[in-house]
N, C-alpha and C positions, 0 to 999 in steps of 0.2 A: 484824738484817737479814741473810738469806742471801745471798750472795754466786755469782754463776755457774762462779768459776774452779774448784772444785773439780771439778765435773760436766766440764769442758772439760780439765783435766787428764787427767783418767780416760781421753776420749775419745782424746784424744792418744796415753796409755798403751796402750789397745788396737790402735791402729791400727798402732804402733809393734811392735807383739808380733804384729802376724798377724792379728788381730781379722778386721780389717774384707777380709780374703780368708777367710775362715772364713764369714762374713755373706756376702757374693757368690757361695762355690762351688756353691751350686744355681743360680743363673744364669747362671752361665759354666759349666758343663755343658750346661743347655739351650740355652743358645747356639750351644754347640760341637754339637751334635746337628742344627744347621738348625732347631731347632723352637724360638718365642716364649717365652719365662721364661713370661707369664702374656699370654693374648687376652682382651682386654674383649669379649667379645661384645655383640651386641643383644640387651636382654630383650624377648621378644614385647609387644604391646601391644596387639594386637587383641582381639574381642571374646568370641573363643574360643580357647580353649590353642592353645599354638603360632603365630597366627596375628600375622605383624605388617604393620602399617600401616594408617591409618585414614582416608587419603585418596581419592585419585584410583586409584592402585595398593598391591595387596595382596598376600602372601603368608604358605603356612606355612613357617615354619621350624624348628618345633620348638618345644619346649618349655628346651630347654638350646643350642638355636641351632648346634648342631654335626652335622655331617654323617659318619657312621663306616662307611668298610669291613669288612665281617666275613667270615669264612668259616661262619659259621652265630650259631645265640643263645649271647649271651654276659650275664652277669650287669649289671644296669647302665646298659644300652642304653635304659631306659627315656626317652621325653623327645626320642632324637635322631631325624634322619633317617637312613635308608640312604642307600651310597652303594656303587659299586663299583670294584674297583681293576684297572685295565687292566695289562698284559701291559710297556706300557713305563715303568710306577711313577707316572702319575698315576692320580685319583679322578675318579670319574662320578659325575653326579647330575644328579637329574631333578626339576624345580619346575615346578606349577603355577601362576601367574601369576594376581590375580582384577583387572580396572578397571572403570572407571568409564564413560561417555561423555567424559567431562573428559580422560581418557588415549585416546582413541580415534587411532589412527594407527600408525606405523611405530615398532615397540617394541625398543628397544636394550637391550643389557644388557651393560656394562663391570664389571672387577670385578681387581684388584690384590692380592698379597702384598702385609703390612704390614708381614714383615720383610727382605723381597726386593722394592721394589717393581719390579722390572723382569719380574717372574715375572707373568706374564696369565694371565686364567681365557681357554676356548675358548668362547663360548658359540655356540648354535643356535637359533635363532628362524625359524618358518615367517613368512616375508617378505607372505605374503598375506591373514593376520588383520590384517587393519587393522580390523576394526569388530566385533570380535568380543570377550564379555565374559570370556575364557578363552585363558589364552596358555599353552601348554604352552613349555618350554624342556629344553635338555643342555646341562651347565655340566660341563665337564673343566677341572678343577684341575690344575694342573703336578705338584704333589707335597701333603703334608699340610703344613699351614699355619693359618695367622691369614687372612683376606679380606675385603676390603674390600668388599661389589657394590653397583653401583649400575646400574637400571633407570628410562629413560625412555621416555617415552609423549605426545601431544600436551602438556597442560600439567600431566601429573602428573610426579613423582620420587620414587624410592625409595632409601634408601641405607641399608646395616645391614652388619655383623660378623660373619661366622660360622667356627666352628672345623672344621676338615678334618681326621679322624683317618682311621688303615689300618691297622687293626689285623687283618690277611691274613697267614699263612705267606707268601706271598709279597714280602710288604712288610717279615719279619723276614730273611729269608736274606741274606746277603751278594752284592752284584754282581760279576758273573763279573772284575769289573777287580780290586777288592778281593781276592778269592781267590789270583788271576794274583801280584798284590803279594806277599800273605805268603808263598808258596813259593819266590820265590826266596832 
């Protein structure tokens, strides 16, 4: 009979030796970065790529559920959304929205950082589609992130995951505060 203590020694051994900061330091870099180790996104489930939710309300969001700033085509991009990156270092993006009669009414749309929840999306909804099968939205993201959104509508809901990339010269350069830092 095998016994476990060897296997639990070892683990001891390691962790005692560094190991298990070794094993962490890709996510305590990400961390340290603002950005999520790893975002579960939403895989779509609707009935054409990209597309999720199969109820009352619908959306695309992609095929890899992530939203990316670019400054033009970049390798890779296959799958996501655009998105674009404003001047004060959040992301824009723009969803069409598809319901039902079942969703018909005043359509909200809430939507949180999952590593920052106090960080809100802005979103934009013309307040006078109420019976309309087509709800355009602008959803301004604080910064790039992990997101929670969720939209409601008479007796539909919707709630999914998605990833917020910036990958803009603009979004690599240093902030003018940063800079001011290292010179002195």
């Amino acid at each position: 009979m095998i016994t476990r203590r060897p296997a639990l020694l070892l683990f001891a051994a390691l962790v005692s030796a560094g190991g298990a900061s070794w094993a962490d330091s890709g996510r305590a870099s990400a961390a340290s970065q603002g950005a999520p180790a790893v975002c579960h996104v939403t895989h779509p489930n609707g009935d054409e790529p990209g597309k999720h939710g199969r109820g009352a309300i619908s959306v695309n969001i992609g095929e890899k559920a992530t939203f990316v700033a670019t400054d033009g085509p970049e390798p890779g991009l296959k799958g996501t959304m655009l998105a674009q990156h404003n001047r004060d270092g959040t992301v824009y993006a723009k969803l069409l929205w598809l319901r039902t009669k079942r969703a018909y009414g005043r359509f909200r749309i809430t939507g949180l950082e999952l590593t920052k929840p106090s960080l809100h999306v802005r979103p934009d909804v013309d307040p006078h589609l109420l019976e309309s099968p087509y709800v355009p939205s602008d959803i301004v993201f604080p910064r790039p992130g992990c997101y929670r959104i969720t939209a409601r509508a008479g007796r539909g809901r919707l709630r999914f995951v998605i990833k917020v990339e910036d990958h803009t010269a603009a979004a690599q350069r240093p902030s003018a505060s940063s800079e001011s830092g290292r010179r002195q």
